[in-house]
C-alpha positions as CSV (number, residue, x, y, z in Angstrom):
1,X,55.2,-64.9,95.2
2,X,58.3,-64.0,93.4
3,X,58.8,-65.7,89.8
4,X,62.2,-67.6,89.6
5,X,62.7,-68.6,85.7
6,X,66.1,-70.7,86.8
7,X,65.2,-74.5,85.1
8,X,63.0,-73.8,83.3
9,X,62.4,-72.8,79.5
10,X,60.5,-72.8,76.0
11,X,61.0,-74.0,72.8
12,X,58.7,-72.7,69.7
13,X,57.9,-73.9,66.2
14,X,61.1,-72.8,63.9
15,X,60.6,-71.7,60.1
16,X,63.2,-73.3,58.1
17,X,62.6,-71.2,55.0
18,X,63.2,-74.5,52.6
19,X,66.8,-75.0,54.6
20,X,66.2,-78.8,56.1
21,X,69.1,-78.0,58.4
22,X,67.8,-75.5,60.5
23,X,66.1,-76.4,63.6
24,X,62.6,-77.4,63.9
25,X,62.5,-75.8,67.0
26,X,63.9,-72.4,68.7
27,X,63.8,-71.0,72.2
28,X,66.0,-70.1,75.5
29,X,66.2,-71.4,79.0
30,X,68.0,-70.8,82.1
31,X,69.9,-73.2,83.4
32,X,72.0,-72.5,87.0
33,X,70.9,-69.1,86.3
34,X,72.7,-68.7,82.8
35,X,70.6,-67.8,79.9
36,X,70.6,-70.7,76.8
37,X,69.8,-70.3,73.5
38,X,68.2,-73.9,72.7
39,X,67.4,-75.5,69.1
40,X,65.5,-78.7,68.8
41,X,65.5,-81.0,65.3
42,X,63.0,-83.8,65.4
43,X,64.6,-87.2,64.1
44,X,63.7,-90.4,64.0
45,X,65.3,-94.0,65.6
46,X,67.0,-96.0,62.9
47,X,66.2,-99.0,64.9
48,X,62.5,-98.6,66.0
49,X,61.4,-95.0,63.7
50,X,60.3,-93.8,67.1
51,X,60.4,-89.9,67.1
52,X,62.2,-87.9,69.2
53,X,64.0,-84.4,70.1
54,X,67.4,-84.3,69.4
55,X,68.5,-80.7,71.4
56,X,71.6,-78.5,71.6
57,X,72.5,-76.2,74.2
58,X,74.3,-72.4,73.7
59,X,75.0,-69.8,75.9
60,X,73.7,-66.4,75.3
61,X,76.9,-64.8,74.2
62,X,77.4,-61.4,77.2
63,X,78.1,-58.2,75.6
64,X,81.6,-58.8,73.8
65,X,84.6,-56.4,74.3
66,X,85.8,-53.9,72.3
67,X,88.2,-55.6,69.6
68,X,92.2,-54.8,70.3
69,X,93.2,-52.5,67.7
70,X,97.0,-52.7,66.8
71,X,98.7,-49.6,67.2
72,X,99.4,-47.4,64.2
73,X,103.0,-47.4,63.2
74,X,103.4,-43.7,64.2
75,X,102.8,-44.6,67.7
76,X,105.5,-47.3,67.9
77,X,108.9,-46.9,68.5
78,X,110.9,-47.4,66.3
79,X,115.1,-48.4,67.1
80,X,116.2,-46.8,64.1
């Protein structure tokens, strides 16, 4: 039996290193078969102080291009 990972992922325990901000928890999924970097903070209802998992989603950034480099001034032409 082949192993499909599509919907389905894994979240582990996050250090903070003393920054509240970062996520309490770190891990990756894939989702329609596109990889997801996922971070998980957990807050608590105003209302009721129910816990929860507040999550965000981010693609796994793909190899990026080459930036443009502008052409050197030698390699223009100039009209004058």
């Amino acid at each position: 039996m082949n192993y499909d990972p599509n919907l389905k992922g894994v979240l582990f325990r996050n250090d903070k290193n003393g920054n509240e901000k970062r996520p309490d928890y770190r891990g990756s999924a894939v989702i329609n078969n596109v990889d997801y970097n996922i971070s998980a903070w957990i807050k608590a209802s105003k209302k009721t102080g129910d816990k929860f998992l507040s999550l965000t989603f981010q693609q796994k950034e793909q190899a990026k291009p080459a930036p443009k480099q502008e052409p050197a001034w030698d390699d223009m032409d100039a009209p004058f």
